[in-house]
Biopython code that builds the backbone (N, CA, C, O; Angstrom):
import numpy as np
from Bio.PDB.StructureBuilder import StructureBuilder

atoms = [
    (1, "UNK", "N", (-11.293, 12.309, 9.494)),
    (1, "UNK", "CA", (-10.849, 13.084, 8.354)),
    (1, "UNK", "C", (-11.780, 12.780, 7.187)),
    (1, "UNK", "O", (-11.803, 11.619, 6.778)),
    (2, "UNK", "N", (-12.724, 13.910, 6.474)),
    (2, "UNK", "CA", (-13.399, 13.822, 4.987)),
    (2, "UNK", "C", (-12.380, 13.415, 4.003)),
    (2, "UNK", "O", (-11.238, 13.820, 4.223)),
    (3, "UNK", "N", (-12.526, 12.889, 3.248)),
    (3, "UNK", "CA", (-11.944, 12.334, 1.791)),
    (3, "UNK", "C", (-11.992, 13.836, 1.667)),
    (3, "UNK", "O", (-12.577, 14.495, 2.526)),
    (4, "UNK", "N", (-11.391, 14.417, 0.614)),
    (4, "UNK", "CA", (-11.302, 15.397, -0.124)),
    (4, "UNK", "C", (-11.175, 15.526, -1.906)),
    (4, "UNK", "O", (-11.233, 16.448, -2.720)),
    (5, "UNK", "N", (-10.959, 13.960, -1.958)),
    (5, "UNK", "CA", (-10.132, 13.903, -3.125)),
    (5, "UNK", "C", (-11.182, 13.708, -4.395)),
    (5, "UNK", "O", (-12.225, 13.056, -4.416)),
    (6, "UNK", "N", (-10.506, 14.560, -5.542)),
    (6, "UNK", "CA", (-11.580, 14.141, -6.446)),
    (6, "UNK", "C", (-11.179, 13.181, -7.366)),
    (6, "UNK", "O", (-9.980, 12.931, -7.240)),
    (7, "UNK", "N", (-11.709, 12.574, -8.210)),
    (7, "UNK", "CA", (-11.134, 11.201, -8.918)),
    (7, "UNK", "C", (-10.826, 11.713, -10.421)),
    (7, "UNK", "O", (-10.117, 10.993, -11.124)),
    (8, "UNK", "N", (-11.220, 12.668, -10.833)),
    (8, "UNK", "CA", (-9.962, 13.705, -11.430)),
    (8, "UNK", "C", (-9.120, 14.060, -11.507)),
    (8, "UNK", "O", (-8.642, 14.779, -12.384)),
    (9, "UNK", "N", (-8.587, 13.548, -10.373)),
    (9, "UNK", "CA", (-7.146, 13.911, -9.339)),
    (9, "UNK", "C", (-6.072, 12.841, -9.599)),
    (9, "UNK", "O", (-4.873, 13.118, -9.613)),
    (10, "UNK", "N", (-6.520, 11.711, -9.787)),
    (10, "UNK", "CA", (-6.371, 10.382, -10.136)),
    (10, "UNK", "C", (-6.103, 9.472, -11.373)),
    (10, "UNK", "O", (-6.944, 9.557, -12.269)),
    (11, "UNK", "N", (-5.013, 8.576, -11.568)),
    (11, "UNK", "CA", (-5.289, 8.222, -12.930)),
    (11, "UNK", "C", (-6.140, 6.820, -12.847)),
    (11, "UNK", "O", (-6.172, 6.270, -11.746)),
    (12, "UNK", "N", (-6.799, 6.240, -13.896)),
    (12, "UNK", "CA", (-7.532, 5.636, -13.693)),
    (12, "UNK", "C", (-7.537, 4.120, -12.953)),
    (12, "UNK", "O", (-6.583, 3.341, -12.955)),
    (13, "UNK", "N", (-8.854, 3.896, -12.317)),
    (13, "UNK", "CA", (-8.649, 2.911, -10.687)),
    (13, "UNK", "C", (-9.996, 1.717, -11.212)),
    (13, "UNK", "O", (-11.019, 1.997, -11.836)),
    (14, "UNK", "N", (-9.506, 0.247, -10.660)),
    (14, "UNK", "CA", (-10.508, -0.311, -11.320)),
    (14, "UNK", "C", (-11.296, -0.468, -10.053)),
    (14, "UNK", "O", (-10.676, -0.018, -9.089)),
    (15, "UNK", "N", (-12.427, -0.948, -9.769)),
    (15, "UNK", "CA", (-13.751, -0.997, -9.037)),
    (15, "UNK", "C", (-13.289, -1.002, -7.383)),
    (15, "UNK", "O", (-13.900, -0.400, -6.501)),
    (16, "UNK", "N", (-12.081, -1.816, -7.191)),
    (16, "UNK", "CA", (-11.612, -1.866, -5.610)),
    (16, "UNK", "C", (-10.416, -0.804, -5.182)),
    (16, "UNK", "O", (-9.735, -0.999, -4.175)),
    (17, "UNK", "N", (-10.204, 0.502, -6.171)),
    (17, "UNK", "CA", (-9.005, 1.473, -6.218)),
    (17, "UNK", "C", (-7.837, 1.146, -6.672)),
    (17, "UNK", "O", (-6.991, 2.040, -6.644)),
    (18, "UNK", "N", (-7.562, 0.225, -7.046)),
    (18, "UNK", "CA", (-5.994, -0.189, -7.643)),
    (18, "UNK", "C", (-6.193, 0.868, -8.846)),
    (18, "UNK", "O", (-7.246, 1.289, -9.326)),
    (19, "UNK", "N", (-4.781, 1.185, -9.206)),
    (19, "UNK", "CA", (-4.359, 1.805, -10.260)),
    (19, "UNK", "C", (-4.435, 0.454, -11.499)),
    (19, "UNK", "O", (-4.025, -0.704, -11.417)),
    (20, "UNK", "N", (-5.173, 1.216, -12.678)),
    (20, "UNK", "CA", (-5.128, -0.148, -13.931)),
    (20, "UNK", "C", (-3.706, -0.129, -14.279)),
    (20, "UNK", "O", (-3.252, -1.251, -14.504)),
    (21, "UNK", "N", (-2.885, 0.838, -14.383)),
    (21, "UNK", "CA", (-1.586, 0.483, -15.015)),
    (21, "UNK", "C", (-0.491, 1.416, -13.508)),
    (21, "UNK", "O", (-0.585, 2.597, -13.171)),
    (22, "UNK", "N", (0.425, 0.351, -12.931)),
    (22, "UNK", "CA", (0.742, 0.710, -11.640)),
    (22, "UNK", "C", (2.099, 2.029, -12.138)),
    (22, "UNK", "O", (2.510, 2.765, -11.241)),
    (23, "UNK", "N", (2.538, 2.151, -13.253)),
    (23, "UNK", "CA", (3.731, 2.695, -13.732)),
    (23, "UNK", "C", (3.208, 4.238, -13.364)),
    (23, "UNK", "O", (3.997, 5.127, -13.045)),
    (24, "UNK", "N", (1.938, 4.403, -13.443)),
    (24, "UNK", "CA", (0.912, 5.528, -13.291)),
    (24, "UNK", "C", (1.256, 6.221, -11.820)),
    (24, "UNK", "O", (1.074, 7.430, -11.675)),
    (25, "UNK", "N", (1.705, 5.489, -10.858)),
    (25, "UNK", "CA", (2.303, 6.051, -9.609)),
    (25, "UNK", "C", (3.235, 6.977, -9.231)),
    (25, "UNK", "O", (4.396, 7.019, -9.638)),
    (26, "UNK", "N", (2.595, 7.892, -8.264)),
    (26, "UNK", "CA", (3.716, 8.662, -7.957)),
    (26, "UNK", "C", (3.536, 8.837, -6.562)),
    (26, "UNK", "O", (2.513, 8.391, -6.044)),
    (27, "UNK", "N", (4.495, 9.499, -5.798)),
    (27, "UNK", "CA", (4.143, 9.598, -4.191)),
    (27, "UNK", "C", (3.050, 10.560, -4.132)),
    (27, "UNK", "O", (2.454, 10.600, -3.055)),
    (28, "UNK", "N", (2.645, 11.369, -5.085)),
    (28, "UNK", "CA", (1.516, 12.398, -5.384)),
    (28, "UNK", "C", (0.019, 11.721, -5.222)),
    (28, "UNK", "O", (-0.953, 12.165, -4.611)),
    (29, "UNK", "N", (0.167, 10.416, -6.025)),
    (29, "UNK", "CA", (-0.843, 9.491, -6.079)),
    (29, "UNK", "C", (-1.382, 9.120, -4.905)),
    (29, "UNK", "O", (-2.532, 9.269, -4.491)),
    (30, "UNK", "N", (-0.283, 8.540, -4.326)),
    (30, "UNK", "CA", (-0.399, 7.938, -3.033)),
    (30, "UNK", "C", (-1.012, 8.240, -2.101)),
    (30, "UNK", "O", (-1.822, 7.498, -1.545)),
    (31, "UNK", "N", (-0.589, 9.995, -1.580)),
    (31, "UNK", "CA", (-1.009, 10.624, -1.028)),
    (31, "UNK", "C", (-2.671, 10.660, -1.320)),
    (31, "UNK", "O", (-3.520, 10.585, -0.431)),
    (32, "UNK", "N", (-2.810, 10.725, -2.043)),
    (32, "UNK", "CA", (-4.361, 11.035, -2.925)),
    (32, "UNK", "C", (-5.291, 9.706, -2.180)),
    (32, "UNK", "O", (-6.331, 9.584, -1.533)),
    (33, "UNK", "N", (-4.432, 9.020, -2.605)),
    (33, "UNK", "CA", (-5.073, 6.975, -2.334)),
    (33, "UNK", "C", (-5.491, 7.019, -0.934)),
    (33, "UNK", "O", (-6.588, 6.688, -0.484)),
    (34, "UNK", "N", (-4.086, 7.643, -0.065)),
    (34, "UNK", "CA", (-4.532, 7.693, 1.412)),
    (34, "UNK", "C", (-5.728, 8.437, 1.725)),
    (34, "UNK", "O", (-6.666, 7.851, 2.265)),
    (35, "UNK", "N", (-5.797, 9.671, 1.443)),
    (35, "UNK", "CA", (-6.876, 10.480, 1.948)),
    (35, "UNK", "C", (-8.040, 9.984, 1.517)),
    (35, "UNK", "O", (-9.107, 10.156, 2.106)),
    (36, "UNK", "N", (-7.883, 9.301, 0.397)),
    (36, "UNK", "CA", (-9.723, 8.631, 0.279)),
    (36, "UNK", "C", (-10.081, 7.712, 0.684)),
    (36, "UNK", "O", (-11.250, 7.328, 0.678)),
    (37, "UNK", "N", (-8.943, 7.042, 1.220)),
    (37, "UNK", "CA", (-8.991, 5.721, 2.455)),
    (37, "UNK", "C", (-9.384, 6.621, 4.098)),
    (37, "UNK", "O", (-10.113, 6.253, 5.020)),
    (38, "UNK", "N", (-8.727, 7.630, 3.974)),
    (38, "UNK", "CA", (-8.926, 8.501, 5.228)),
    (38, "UNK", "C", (-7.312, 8.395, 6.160)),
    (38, "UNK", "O", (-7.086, 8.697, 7.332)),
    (39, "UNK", "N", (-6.743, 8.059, 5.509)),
    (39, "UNK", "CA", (-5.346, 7.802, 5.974)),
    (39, "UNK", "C", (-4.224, 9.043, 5.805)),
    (39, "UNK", "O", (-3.759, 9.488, 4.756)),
    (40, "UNK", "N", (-4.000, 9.371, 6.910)),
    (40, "UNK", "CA", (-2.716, 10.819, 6.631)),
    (40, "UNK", "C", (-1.495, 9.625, 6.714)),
    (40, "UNK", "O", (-1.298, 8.848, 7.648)),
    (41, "UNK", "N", (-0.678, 9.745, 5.323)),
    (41, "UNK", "CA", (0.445, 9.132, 5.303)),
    (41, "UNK", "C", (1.760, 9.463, 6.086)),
    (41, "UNK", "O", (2.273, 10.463, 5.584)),
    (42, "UNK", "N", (2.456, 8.997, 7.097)),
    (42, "UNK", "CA", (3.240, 9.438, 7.974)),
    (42, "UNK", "C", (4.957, 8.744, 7.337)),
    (42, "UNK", "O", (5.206, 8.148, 6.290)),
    (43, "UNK", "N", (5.800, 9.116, 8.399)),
    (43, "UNK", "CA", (7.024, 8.306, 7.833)),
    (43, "UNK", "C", (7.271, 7.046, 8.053)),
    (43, "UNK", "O", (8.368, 6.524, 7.855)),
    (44, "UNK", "N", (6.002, 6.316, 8.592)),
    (44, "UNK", "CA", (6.209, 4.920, 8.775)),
    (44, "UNK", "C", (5.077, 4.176, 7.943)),
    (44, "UNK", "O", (4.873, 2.969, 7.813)),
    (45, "UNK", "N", (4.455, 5.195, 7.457)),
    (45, "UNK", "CA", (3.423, 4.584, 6.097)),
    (45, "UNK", "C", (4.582, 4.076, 4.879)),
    (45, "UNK", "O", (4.806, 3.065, 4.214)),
    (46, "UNK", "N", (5.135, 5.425, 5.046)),
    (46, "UNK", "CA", (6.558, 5.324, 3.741)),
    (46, "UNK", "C", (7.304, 3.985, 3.374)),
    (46, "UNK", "O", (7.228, 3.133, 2.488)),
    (47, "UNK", "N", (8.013, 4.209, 4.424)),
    (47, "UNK", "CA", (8.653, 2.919, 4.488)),
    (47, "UNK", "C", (7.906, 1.706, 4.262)),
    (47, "UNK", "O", (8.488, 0.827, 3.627)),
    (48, "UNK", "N", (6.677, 1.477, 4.676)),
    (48, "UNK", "CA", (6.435, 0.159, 4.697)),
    (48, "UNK", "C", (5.950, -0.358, 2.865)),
    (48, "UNK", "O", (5.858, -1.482, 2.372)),
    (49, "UNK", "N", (5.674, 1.357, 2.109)),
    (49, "UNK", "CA", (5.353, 1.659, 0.823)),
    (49, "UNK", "C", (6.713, 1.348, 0.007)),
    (49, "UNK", "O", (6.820, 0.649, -1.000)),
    (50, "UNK", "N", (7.895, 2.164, 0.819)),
    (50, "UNK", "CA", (9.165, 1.747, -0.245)),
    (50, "UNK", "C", (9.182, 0.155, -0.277)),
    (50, "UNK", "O", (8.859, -0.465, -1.290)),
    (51, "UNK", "N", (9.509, -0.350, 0.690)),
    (51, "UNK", "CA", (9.711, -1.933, 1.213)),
    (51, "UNK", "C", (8.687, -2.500, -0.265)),
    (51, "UNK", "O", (9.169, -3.191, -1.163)),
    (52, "UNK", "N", (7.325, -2.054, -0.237)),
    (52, "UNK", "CA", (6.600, -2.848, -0.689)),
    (52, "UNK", "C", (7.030, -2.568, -2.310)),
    (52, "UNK", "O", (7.172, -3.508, -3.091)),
    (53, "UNK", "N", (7.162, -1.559, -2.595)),
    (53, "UNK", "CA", (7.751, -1.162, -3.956)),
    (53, "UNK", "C", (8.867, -1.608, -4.663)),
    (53, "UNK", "O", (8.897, -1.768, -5.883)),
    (54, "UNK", "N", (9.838, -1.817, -3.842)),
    (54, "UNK", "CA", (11.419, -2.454, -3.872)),
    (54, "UNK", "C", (10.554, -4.333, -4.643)),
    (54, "UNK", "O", (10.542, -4.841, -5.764)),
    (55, "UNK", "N", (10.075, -4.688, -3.485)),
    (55, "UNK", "CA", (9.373, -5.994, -3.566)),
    (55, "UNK", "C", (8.766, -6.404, -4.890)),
    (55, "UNK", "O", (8.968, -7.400, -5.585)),
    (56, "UNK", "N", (7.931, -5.316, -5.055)),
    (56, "UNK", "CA", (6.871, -5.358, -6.599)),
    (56, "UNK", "C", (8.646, -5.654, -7.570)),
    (56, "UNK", "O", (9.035, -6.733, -8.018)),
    (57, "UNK", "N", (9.333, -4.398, -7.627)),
    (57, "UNK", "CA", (10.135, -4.385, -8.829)),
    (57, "UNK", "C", (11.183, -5.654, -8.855)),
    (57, "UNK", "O", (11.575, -6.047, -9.953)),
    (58, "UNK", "N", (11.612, -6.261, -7.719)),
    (58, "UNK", "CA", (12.691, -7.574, -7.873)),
    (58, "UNK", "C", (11.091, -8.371, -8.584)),
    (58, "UNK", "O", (10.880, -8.238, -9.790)),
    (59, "UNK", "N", (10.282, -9.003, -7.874)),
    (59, "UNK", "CA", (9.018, -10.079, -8.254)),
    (59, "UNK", "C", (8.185, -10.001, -9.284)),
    (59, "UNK", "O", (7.961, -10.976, -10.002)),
    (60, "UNK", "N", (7.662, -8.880, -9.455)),
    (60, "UNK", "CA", (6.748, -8.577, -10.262)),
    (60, "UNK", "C", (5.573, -9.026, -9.556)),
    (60, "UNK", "O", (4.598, -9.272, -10.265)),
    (61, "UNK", "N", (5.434, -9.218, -8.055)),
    (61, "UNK", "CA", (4.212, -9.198, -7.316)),
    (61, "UNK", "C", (4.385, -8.411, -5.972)),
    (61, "UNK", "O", (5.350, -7.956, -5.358)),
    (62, "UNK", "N", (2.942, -8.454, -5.772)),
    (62, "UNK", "CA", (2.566, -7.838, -4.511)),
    (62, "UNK", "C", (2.278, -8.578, -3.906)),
    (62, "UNK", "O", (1.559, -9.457, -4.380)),
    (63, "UNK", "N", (2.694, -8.637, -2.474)),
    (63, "UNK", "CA", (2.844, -9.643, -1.579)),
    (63, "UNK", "C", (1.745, -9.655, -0.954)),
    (63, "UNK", "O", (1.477, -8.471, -0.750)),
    (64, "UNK", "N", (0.458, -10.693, -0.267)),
    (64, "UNK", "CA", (-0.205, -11.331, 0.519)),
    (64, "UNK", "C", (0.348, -11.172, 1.974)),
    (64, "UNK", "O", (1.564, -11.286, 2.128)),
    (65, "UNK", "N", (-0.452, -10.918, 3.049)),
    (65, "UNK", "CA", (0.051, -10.958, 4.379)),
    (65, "UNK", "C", (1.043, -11.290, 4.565)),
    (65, "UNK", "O", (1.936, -10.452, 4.442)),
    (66, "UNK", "N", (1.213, -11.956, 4.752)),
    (66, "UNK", "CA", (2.055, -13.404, 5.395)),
    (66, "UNK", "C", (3.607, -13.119, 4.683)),
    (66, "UNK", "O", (4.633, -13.319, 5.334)),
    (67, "UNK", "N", (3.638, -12.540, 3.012)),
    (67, "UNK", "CA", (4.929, -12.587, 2.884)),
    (67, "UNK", "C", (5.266, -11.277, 3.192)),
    (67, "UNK", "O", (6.409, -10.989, 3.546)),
    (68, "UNK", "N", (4.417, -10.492, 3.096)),
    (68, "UNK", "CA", (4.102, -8.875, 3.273)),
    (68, "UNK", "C", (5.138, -9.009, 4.832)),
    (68, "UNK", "O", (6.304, -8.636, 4.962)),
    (69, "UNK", "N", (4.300, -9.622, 5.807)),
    (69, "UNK", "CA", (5.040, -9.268, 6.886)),
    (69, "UNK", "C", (6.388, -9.684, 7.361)),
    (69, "UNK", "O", (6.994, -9.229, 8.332)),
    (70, "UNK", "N", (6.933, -11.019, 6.180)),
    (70, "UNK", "CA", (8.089, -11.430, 6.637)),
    (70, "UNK", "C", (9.098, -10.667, 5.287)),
    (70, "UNK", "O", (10.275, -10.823, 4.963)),
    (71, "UNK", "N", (8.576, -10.263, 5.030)),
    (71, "UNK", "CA", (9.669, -8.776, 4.168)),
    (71, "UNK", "C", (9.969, -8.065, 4.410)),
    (71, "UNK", "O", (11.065, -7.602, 4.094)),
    (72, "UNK", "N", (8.586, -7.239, 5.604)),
    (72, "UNK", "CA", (9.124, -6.161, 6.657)),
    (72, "UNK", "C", (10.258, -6.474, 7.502)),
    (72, "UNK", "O", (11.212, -5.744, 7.770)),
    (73, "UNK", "N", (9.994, -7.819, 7.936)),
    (73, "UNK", "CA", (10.918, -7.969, 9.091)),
    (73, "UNK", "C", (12.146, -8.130, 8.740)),
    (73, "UNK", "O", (13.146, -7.846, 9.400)),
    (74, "UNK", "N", (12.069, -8.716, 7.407)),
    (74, "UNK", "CA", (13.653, -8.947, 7.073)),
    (74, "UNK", "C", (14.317, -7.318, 6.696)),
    (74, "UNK", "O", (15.525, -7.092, 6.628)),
    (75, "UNK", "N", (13.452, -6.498, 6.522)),
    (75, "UNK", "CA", (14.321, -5.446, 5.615)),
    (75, "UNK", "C", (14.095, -4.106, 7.052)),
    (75, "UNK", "O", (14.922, -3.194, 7.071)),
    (76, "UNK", "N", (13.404, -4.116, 7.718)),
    (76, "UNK", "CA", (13.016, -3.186, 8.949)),
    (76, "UNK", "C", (13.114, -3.819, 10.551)),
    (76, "UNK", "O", (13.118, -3.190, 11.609)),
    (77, "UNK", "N", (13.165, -4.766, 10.405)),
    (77, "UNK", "CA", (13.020, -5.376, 11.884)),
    (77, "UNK", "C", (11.982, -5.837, 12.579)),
    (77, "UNK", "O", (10.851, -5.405, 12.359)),
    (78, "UNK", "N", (12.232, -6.784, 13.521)),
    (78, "UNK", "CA", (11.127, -7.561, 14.196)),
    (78, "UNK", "C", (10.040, -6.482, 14.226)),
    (78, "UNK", "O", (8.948, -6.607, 13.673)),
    (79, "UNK", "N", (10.526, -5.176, 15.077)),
    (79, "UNK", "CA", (9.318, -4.469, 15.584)),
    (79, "UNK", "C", (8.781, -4.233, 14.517)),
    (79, "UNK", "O", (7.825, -4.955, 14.804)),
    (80, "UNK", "N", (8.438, -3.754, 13.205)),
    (80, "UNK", "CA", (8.070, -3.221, 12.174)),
    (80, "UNK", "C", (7.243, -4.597, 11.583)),
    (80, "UNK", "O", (6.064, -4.501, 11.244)),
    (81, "UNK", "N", (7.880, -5.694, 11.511)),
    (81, "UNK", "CA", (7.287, -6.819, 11.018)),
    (81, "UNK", "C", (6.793, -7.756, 11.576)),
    (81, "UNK", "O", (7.230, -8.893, 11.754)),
    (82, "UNK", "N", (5.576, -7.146, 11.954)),
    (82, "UNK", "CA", (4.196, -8.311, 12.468)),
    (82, "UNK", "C", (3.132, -7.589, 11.797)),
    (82, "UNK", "O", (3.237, -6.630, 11.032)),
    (83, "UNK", "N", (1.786, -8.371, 12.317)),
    (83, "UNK", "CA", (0.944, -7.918, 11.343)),
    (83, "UNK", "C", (0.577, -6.796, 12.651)),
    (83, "UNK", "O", (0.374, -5.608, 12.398)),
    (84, "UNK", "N", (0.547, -7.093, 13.422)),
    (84, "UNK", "CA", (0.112, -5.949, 14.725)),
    (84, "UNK", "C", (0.137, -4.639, 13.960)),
    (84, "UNK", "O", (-0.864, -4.058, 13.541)),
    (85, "UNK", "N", (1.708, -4.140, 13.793)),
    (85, "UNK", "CA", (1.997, -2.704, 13.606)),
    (85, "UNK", "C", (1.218, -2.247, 12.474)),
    (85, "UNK", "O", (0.370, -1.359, 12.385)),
    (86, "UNK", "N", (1.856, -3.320, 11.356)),
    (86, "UNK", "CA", (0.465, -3.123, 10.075)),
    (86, "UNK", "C", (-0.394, -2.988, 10.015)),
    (86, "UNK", "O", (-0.799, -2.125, 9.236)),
    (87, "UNK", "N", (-1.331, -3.772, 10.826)),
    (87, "UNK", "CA", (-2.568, -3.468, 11.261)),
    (87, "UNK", "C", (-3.093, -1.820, 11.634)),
    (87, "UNK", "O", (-4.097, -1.125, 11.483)),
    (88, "UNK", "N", (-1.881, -1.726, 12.144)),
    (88, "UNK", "CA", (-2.319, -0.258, 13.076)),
    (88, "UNK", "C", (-1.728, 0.714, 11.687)),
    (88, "UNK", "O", (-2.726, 1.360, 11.366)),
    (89, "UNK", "N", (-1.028, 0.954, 11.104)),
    (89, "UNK", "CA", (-0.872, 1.723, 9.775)),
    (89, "UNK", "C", (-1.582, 1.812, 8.919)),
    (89, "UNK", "O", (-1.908, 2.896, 8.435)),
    (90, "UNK", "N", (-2.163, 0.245, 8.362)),
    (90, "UNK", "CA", (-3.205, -0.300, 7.487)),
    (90, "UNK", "C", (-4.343, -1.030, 7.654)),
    (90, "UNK", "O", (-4.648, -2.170, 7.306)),
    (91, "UNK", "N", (-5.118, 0.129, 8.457)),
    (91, "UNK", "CA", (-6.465, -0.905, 8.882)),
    (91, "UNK", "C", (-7.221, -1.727, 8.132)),
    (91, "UNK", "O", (-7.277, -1.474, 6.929)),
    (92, "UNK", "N", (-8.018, -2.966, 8.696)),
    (92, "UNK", "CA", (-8.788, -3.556, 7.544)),
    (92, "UNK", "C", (-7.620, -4.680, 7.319)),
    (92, "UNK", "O", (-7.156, -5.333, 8.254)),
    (93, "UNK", "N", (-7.192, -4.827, 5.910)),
    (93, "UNK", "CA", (-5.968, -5.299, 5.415)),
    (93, "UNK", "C", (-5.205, -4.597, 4.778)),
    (93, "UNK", "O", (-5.307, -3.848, 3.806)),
    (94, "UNK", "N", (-4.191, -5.019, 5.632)),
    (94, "UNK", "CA", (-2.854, -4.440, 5.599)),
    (94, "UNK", "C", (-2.353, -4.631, 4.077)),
    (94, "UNK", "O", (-2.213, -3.742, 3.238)),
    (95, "UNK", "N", (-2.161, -5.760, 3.960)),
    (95, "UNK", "CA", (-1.393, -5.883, 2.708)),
    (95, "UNK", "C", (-2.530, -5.312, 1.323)),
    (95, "UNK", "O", (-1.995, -4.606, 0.468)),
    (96, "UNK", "N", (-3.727, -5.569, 1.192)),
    (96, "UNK", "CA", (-4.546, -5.122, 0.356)),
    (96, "UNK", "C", (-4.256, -3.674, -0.044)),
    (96, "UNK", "O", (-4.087, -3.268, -1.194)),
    (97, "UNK", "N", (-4.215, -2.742, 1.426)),
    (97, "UNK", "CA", (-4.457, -1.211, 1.395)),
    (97, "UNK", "C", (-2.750, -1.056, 1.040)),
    (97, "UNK", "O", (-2.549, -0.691, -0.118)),
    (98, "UNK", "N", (-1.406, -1.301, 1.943)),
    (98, "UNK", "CA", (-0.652, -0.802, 1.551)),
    (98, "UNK", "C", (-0.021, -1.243, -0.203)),
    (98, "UNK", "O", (0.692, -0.519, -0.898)),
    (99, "UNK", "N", (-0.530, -2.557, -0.548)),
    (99, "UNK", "CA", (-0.518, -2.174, -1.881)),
    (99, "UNK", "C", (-1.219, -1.611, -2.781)),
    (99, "UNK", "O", (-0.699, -1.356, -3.867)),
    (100, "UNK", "N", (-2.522, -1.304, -2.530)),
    (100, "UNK", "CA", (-2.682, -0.198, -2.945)),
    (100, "UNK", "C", (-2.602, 1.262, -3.324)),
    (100, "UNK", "O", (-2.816, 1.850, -4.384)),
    (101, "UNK", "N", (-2.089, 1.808, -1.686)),
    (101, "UNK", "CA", (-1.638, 2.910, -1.651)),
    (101, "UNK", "C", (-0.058, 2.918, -2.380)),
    (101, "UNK", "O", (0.493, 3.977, -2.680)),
    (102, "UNK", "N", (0.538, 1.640, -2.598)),
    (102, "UNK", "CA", (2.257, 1.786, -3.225)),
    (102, "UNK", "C", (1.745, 1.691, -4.611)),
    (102, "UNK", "O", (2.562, 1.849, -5.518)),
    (103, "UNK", "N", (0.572, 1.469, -4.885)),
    (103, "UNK", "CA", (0.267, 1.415, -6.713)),
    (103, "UNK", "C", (0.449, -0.031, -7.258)),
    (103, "UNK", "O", (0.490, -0.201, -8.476)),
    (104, "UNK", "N", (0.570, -1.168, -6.323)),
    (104, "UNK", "CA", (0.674, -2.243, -7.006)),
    (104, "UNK", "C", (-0.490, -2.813, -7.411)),
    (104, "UNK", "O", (-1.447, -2.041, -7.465)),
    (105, "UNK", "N", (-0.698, -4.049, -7.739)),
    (105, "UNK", "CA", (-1.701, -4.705, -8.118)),
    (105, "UNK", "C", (-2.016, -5.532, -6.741)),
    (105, "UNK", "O", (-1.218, -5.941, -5.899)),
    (106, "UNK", "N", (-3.658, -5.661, -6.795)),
    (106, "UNK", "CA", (-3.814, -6.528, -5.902)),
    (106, "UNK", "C", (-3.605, -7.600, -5.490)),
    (106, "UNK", "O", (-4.028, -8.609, -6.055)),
    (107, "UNK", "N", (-2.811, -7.618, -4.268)),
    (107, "UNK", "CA", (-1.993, -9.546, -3.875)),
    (107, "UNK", "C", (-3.175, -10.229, -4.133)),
    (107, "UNK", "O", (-4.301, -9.748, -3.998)),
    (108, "UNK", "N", (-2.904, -11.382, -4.516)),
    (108, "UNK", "CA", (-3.511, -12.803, -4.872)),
    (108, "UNK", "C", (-4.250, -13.054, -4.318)),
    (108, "UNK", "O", (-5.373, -13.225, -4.791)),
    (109, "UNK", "N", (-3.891, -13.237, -2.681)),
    (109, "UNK", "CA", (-4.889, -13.995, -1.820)),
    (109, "UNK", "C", (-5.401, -12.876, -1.085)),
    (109, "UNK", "O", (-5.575, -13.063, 0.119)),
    (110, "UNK", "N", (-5.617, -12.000, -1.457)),
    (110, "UNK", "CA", (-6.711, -11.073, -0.481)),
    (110, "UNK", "C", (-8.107, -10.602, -0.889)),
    (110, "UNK", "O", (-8.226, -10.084, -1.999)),
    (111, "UNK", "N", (-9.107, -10.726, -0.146)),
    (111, "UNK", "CA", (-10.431, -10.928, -0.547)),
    (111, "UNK", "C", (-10.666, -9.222, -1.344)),
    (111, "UNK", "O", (-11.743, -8.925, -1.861)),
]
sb = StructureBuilder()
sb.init_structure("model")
sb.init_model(0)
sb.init_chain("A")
sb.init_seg("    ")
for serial, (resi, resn, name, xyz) in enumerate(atoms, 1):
    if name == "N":
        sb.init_residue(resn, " ", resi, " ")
    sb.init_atom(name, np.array(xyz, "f"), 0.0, 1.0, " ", f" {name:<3s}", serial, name[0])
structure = sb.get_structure()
């Protein structure tokens, strides 16, 4: 799949695509975020986006692998929460891209 998206389209993203101010999000966005990743967002992108969104608003962070995947599991289930499935939703890194694509800020420990 070509990117399509123009960055006009977009509100403003600092050098690695994060949104500078995450309030700026909408599922409109998102959509946008995916396709220039090359990602068609499905209903199991969603979820793993609400999950991560719910997360941002109790913490005020975006979760790193590791808690990323034991949040899934607690709130979706074993199958949903490993890094496997993530992997396969969010290639590369998982937790990097799907917080990105949910509009958060970039987790801590990801390169």
């Amino acid at each position: 799949m070509k990117p399509t998206v123009k960055v006009a389209d977009l509100p403003p993203l600092d050098k690695e695509g994060f949104l500078y101010q995450p309030s700026q999000w909408t599922p409109e966005v998102a959509e946008l975020l995916a396709e220039q990743a090359g990602i068609r967002l499905t209903e199991a992108h969603w979820e793993i986006i609400r999950v991560l969104r719910r997360f941002y608003q109790d913490y005020d962070l975006a979760p790193a692998m590791r808690l990323l995947v034991k949040t899934v599991k607690a709130e979706l289930g074993e199958e949903k929460g490993n890094s496997i499935y993530l992997m396969q939703l969010f290639p590369g890194s998982p937790a990097k891209l799907s917080a990105r694509l949910a509009g958060l800020p970039k987790p801590a420990n990801c390169l």
